[in-house]
C-alpha positions as CSV (number, residue, x, y, z in Angstrom):
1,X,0.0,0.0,0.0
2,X,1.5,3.6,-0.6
3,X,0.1,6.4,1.4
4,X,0.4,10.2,1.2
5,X,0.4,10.9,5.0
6,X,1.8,14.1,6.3
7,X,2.1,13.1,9.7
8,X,4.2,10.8,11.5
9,X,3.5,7.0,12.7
10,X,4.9,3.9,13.8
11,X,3.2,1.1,12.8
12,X,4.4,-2.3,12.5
13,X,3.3,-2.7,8.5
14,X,1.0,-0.2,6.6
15,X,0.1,-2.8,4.2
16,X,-2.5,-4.3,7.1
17,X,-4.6,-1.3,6.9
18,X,-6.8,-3.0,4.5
19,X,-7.3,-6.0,6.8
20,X,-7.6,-4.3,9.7
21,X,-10.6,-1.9,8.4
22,X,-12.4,-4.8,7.7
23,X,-11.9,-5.8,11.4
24,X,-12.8,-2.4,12.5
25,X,-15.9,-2.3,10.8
26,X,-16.8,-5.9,12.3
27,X,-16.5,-4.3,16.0
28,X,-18.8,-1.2,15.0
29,X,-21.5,-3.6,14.4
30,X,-21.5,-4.3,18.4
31,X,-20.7,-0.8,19.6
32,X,-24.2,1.3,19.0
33,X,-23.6,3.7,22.0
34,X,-20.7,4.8,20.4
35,X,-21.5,5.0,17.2
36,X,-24.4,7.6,18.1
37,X,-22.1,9.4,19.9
38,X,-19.9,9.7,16.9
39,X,-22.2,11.0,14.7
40,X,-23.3,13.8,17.8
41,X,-19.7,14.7,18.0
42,X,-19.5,14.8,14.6
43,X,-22.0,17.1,14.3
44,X,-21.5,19.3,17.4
45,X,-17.2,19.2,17.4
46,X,-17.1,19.2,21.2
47,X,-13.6,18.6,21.1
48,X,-12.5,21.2,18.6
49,X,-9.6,22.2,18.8
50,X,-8.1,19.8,21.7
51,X,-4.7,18.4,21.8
52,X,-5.4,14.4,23.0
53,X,-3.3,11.6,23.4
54,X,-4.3,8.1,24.5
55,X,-2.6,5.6,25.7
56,X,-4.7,2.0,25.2
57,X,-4.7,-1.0,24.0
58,X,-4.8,-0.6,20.1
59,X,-7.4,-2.8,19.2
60,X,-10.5,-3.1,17.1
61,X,-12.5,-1.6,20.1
62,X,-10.2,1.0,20.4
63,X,-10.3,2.5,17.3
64,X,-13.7,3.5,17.4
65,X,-13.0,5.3,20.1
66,X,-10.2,7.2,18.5
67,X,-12.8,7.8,16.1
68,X,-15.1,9.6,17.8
69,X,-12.2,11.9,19.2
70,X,-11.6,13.0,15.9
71,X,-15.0,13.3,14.8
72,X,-15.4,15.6,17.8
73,X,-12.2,17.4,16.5
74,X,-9.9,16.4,18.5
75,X,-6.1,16.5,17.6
76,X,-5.5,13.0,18.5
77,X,-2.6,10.8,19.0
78,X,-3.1,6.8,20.2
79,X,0.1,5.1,21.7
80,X,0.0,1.3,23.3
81,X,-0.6,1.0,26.6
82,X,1.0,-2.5,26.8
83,X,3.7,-4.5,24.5
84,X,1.7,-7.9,23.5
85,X,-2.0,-5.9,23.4
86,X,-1.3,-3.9,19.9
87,X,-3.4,-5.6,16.8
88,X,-1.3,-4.7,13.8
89,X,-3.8,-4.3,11.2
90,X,-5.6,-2.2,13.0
91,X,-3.4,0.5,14.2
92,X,-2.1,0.4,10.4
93,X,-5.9,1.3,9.5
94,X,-6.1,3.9,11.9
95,X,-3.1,5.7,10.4
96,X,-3.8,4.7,6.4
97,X,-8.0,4.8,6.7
98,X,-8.8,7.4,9.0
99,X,-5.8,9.8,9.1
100,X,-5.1,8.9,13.1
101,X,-1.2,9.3,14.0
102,X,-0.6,5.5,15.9
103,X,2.5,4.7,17.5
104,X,2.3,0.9,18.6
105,X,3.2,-2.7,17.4
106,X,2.9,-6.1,18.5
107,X,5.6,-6.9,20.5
108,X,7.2,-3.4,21.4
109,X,10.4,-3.5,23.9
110,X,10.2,-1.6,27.3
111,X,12.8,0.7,25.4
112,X,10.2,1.2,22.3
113,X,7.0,1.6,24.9
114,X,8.9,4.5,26.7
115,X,9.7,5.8,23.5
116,X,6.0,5.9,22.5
117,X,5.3,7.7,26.0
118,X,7.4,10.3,25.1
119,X,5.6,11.0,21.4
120,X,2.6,10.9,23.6
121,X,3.8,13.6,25.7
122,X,5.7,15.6,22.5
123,X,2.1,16.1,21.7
124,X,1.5,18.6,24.3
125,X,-1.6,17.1,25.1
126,X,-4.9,19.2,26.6
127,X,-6.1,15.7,27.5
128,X,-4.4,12.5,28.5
129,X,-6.7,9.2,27.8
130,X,-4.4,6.6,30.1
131,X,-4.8,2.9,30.7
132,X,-2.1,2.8,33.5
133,X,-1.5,6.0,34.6
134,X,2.3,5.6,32.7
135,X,1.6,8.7,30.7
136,X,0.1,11.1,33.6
137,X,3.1,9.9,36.0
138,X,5.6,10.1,33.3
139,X,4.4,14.1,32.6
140,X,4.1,14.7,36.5
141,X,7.8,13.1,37.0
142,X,9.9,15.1,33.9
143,X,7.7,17.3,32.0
144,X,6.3,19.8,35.1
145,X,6.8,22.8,32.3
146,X,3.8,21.0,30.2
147,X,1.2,21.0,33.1
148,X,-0.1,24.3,32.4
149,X,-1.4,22.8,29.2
150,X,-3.0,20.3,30.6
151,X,-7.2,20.3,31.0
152,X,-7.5,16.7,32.6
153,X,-6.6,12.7,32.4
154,X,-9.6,10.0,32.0
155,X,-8.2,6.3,33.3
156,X,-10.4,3.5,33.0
157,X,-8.4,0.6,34.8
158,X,-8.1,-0.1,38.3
159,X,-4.5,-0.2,38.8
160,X,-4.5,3.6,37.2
161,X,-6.9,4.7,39.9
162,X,-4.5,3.2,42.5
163,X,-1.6,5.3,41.1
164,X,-3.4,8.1,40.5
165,X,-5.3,8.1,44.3
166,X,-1.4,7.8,45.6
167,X,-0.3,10.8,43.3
168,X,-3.0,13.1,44.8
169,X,-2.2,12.0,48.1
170,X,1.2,13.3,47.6
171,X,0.1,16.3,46.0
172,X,1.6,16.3,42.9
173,X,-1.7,15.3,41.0
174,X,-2.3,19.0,39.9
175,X,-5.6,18.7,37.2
176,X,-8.9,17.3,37.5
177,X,-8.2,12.9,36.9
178,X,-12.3,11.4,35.5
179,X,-12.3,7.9,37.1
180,X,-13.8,5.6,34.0
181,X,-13.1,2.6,36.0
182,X,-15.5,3.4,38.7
183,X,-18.6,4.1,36.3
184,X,-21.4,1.5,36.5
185,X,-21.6,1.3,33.5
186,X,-17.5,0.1,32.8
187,X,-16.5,-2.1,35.7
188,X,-19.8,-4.0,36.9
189,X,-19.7,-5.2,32.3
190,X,-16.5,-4.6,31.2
191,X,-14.5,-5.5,34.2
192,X,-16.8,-8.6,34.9
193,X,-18.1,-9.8,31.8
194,X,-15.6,-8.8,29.5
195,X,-12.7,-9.9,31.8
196,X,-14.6,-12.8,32.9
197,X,-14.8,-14.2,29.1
198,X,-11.6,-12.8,27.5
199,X,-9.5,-14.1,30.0
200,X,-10.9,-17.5,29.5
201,X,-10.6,-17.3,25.8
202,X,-7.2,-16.1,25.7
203,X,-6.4,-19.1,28.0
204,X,-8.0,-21.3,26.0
205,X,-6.4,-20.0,22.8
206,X,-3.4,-20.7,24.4
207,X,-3.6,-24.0,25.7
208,X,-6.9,-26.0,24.0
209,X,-6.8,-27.2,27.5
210,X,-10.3,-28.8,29.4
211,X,-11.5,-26.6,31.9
212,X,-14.2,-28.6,33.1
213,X,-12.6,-30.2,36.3
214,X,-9.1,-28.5,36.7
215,X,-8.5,-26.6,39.7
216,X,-8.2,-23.1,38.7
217,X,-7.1,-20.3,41.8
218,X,-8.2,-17.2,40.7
219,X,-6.2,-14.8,43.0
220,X,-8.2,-11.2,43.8
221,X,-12.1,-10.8,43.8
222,X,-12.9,-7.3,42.5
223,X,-15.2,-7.2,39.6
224,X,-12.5,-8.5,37.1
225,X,-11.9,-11.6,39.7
226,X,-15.6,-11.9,40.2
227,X,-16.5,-12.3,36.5
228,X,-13.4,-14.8,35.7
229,X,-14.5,-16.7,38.8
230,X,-17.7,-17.1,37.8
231,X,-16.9,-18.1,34.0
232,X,-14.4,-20.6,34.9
233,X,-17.1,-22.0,37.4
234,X,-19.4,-21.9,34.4
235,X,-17.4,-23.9,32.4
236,X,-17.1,-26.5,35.2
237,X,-14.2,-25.8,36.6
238,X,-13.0,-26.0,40.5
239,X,-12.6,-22.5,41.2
240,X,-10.1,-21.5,44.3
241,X,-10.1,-17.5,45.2
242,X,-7.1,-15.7,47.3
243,X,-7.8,-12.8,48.6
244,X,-6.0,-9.9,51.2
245,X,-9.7,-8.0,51.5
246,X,-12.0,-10.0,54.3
247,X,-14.8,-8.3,53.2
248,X,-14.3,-9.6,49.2
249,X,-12.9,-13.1,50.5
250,X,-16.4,-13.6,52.3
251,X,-18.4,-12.4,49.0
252,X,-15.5,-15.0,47.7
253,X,-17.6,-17.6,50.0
254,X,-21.0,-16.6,49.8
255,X,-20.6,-17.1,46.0
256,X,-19.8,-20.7,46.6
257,X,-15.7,-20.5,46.2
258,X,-13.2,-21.9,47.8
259,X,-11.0,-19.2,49.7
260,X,-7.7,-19.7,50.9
261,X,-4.4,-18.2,51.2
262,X,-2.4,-18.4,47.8
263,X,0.7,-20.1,50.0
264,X,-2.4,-23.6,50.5
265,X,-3.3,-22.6,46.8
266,X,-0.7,-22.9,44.9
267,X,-0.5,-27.0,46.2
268,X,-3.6,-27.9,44.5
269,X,-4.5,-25.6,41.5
270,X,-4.0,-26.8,38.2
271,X,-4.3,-23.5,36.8
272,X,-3.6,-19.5,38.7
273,X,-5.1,-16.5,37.0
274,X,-3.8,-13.1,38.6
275,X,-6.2,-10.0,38.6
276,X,-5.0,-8.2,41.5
277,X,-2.8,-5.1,40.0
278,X,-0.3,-5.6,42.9
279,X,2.8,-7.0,42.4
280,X,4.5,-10.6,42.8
281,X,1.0,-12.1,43.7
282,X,2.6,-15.4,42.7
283,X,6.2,-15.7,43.7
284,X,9.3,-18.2,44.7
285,X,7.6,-19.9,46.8
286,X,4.8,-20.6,45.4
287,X,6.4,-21.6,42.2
288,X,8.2,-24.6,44.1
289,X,4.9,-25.5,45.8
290,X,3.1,-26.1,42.6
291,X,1.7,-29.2,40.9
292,X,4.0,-30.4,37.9
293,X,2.9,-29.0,34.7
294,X,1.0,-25.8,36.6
295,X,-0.3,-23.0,34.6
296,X,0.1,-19.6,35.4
297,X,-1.1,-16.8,33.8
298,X,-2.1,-13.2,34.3
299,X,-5.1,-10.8,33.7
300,X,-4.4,-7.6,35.3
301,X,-2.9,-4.5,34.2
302,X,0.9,-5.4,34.3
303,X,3.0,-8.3,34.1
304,X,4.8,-7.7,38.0
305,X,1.4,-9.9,39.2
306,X,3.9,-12.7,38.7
307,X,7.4,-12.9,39.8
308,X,8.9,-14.1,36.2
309,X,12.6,-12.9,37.7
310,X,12.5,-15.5,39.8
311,X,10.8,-17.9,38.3
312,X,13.8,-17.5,35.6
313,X,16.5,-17.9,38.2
314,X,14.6,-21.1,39.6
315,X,14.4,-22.6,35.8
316,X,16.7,-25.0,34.2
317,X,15.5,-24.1,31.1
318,X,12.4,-22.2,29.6
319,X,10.7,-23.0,25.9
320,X,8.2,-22.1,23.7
321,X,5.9,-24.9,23.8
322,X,3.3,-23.3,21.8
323,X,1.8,-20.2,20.3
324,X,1.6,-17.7,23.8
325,X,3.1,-20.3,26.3
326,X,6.2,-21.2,27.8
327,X,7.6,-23.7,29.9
328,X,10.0,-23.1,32.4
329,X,11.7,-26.3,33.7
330,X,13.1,-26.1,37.6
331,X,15.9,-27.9,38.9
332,X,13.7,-29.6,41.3
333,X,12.4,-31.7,38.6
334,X,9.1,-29.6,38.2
335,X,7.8,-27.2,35.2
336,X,5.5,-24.5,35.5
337,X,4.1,-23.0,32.2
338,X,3.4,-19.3,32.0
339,X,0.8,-18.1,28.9
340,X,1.3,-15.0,27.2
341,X,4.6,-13.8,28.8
342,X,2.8,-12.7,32.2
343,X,0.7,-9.9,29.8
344,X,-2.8,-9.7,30.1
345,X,-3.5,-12.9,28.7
346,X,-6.7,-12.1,26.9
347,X,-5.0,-9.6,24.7
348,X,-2.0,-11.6,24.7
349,X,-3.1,-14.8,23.0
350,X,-6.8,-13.4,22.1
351,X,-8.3,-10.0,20.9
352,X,-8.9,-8.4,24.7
353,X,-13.1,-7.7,25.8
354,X,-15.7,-8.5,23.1
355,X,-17.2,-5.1,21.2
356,X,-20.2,-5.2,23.0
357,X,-18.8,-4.6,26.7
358,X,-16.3,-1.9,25.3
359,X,-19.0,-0.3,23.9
360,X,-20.1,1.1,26.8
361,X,-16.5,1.4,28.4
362,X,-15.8,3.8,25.3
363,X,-18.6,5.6,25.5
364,X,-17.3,6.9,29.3
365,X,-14.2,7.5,27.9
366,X,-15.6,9.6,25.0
367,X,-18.1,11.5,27.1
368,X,-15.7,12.0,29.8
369,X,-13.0,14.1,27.3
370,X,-16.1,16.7,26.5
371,X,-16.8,16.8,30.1
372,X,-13.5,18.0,31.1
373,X,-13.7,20.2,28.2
374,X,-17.4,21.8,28.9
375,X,-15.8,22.1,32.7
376,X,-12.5,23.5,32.0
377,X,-11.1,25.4,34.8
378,X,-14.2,24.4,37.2
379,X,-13.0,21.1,38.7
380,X,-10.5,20.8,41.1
381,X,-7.7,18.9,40.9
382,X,-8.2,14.7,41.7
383,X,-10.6,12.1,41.2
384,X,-13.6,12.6,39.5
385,X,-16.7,10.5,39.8
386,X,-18.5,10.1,35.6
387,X,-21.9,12.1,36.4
388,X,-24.9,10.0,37.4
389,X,-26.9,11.0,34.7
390,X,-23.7,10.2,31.9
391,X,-23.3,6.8,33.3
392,X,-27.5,6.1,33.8
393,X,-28.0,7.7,29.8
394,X,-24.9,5.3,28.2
395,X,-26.8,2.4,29.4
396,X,-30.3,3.6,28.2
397,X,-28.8,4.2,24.9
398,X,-27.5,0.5,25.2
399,X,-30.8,-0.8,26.0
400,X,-32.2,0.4,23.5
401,X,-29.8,-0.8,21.4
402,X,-30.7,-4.0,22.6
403,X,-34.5,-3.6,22.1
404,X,-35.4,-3.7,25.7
405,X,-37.8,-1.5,27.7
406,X,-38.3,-0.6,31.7
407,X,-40.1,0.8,33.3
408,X,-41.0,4.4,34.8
409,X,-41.8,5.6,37.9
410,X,-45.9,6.8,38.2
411,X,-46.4,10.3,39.5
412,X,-47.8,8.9,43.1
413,X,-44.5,7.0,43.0
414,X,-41.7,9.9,42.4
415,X,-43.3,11.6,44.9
416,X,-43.2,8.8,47.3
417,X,-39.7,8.2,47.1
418,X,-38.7,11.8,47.1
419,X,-40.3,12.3,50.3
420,X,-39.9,12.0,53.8
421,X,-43.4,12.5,55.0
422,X,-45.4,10.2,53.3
423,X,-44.5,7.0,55.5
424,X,-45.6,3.3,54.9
C-alpha cells in the first residue's frame, strides 16, 4: 500500500490497513452507544480544537474510540498501553483509513514503549486518555513545564486509579483525573463480563486445555476476579479465590468459592489467573509448591502480578511450547508453564473484551473528554466521579440498542420516594 500521509506514525506494516478496516468495521456492528455518539460529536465538534493523546490498548475496540475523538475534533494521537495488546492491522488502518497518528506494534520493547510515551507527551496534550496511569506519572515526574497545558486525564483501569489516588495524596496530581473505571456502566460489564470471558478465551487459545474439572485459583475478587470466577465455574471448573480484603474473601464464599491463602493454593490448583494489579502475587515460593505442569497466567494491568525474575532464576531451562506459552523447567524436577509472557493474557493470545462490553466502556471514555472540556477550569484537581446522569444515559442508549424496555416511575410513585413525609 502507498500512502500520502503528512504526519508521522509507527506502525508495525501499513500494508495491514486493508485487513484491519475490515476488522474495525466488524466491531462497530456491536458498539451502537458509540456510534451515536460519533455522529453527535460529529455534528457538534465538542472537542475542537483539543490536543489528546491516548494511551490504550490498540485494538478493534479501540479504534472507534479514537474515532469519535476526531469526529469531535480532536487533535489525537493513540500510543499502546501494553507491549503484547497492539493488533497490527488495525493500528495500520487507523493511520492509512482514517488519518489517526498511531505509534504501537505487536511486540514493542520496554525501550520502544517508553519511546512511544514520550511521542505521547511531545504532543503537548490538553487531555491525557491513560490505561495505566504511565503517561500522567511520566508528565508529572519530567515534563512539570507542560502541566499548564493540561485540562484533565480520563483512566479506566483499576490499577491507574490506585496510582493516580497515591499521586494526589502526595500532591503532585495538579488537574482534575475522571475515574472511568469506577462508572457502573465500565466495571460492573466490562470488568466482569468482559474480563470474565476474555481471559478465559485467551487461556484457551493458548492452551486448547479442558477446563471442566481442573482446579483453577483465581487470585483477587474485585469485579475483574468476580467475572473470571464465575466463567471458569461456568465452564465447570473447580474454582479457588485468594484474597488480602476479608470483606471480598467472604463475598468470595457466599458465592460458593473456595478461599484460601495463595501459600495452600498454589499446592492444588491446576491453573492461577492473577487480577490483583499488585505486584509478585505469585512468587518463589509458590512456584516450588506447585503441581508439575501448573499454569500460570495473568489478567491484570501489568506483568509484576507474577514474579517471572524468579521464576527465571529457579528454571533450568524455559521453551516455547506453543503459540503464547512457555515452559520453564526447575531444577527440582518440576515445570510451570506461563501463557502469554505474564501480559494480560486475553490480549495476549486473544483479541482483549468483546465489542459489546467496550461499547459502553468507550462511550465513558468519549463522554468523559467533553466533560472536562465543557468544565474546564471548574474542577478541582483529583478524582472525579462520571456524572450519574452520563453513566444512567450510556446504558439507556445501550438498552435500546438491545431492544429492551423498563419501566418508569408513576407520579404517586416519584413523589413517594422523594419524600420524607409520606410513611408506609
Amino acid at each position: 500500500m502507498t500512502t500520502t500521509l503528512k504526519f508521522k506514525y509507527d506502525v508495525k506494516d501499513i500494508a495491514l490497513a486493508t485487513q484491519g478496516k475490515q476488522r474495525i468495521e466488524w466491531a462497530g456492528r456491536e458498539m451502537p452507544v458509540l456510534r451515536q455518539i460519533q455522529d453527535r460529536f460529529a455534528q457538534e465538534k465538542p472537542l475542537a480544537g483539543i490536543r489528546i493523546s491516548a494511551c490504550c490498548h490498540v485494538t478493534t475496540e479501540t479504534a472507534h474510540l479514537a474515532i469519535a475523538l476526531k469526529n469531535g475534533g480532536a487533535d489525537a494521537v493513540l500510543i499502546a498501553s501494553n507491549p503484547l495488546s497492539t493488533q497490527d492491522d488495525v493500528a495500520a488502518s487507523l493511520v492509512a483509513d482514517y488519518g489517526i497518528p498511531v505509534f504501537a506494534f505487536r511486540g514493542e520493547d520496554s525501550a520502544t514503549y517508553h519511546r512511544h510515551v514520550e511521542t505521547a507527551l511531545d504532543h503537548r496534550p490538553n487531555i491525557i486518555i491513560d490505561d495505566g496511569s504511565d503517561v500522567v506519572a511520566t508528565l508529572v515526574q519530567n515534563r512539570q513545564a507542560q502541566l499548564a497545558d493540561i485540562i484533565g486525564t480520563t483512566e479506566e483501569t483499576t490499577t491507574g486509579i490506585v496510582r493516580l489516588k497515591a499521586m494526589f495524596k502526595d500532591g503532585v496530581l495538579s488537574f482534575p483525573a475522571m475515574n472511568v473505571n469506577d462508572a457502573d456502566t465500565k466495571h460492573f460489564f466490562d470488568n466482569r463480563y468482559g474480563t470474565g470471558q476474555s481471559t478465559l478465551d485467551g487461556i484457551i487459545r493458548a492452551t486448547n486445555v479442558l477446563l471442566a474439572g481442573k482446579t483453577i485459583v483465581v487470585s483477587g475478587y474485585g469485579w475483574c476476579g468476580k467475572g473470571t470466577a464465575m466463567r471458569a465455574k461456568g465452564m465447570g471448573a473447580n474454582v479457588i479465590v485468594t484474597e488480602i480484603d476479608p470483606v471480598r474473601a467472604i463475598e468470595a464464599v457466599m458465592d460458593g468459592f473456595r478461599v484460601m491463602p495463595m501459600a495452600q493454593a498454589a499446592t492444588v490448583g491446576d491453573l492461577f489467573i492473577t487480577v490483583t494489579g499488585n505486584k509478585h502475587v505469585i512468587r518463589r515460593e509458590h512456584f516450588e509448591a506447585m503441581k508439575d505442569g501448573a499454569m500460570v497466567c495473568n489478567s491484570g494491568h501489568f506483568d509484576i502480578e507474577i514474579d517471572l525474575k524468579s521464576l527465571g532464576e529457579m528454571a533450568s531451562e524455559v521453551k516455547q511450547v506453543r503459540n503464547f506459552t512457555q515452559q520453564y523447567m526447575l531444577t527440582n524436577g518440576k515445570s510451570v508453564i506461563v501463557l502469554g509472557e505474564g501480559r494480560l493474557v486475553n490480549l495476549a493470545a486473544a483479541e482483549g473484551h468483546p465489542s459489546a462490553v467496550m461499547d459502553m466502556s468507550f462511550a465513558n471514555q468519549a463522554l468523559a473528554c467533553e466533560y472536562l472540556v465543557k468544565n474546564q477550569g471548574s474542577l478541582e484537581p483529583g478524582l472525579h466521579s462520571i456524572p450519574e446522569a452520563v453513566d444512567k444515559e450510556i446504558a439507556r442508549l445501550k438498552l435500546v440498542a438491545m431492544g429492551i424496555e423498563v419501566d418508569s416511575l408513576t407520579p404517586e410513585q416519584e413523589i413517594y420516594i422523594n419524600s420524607w413525609t409520606v410513611g408506609t
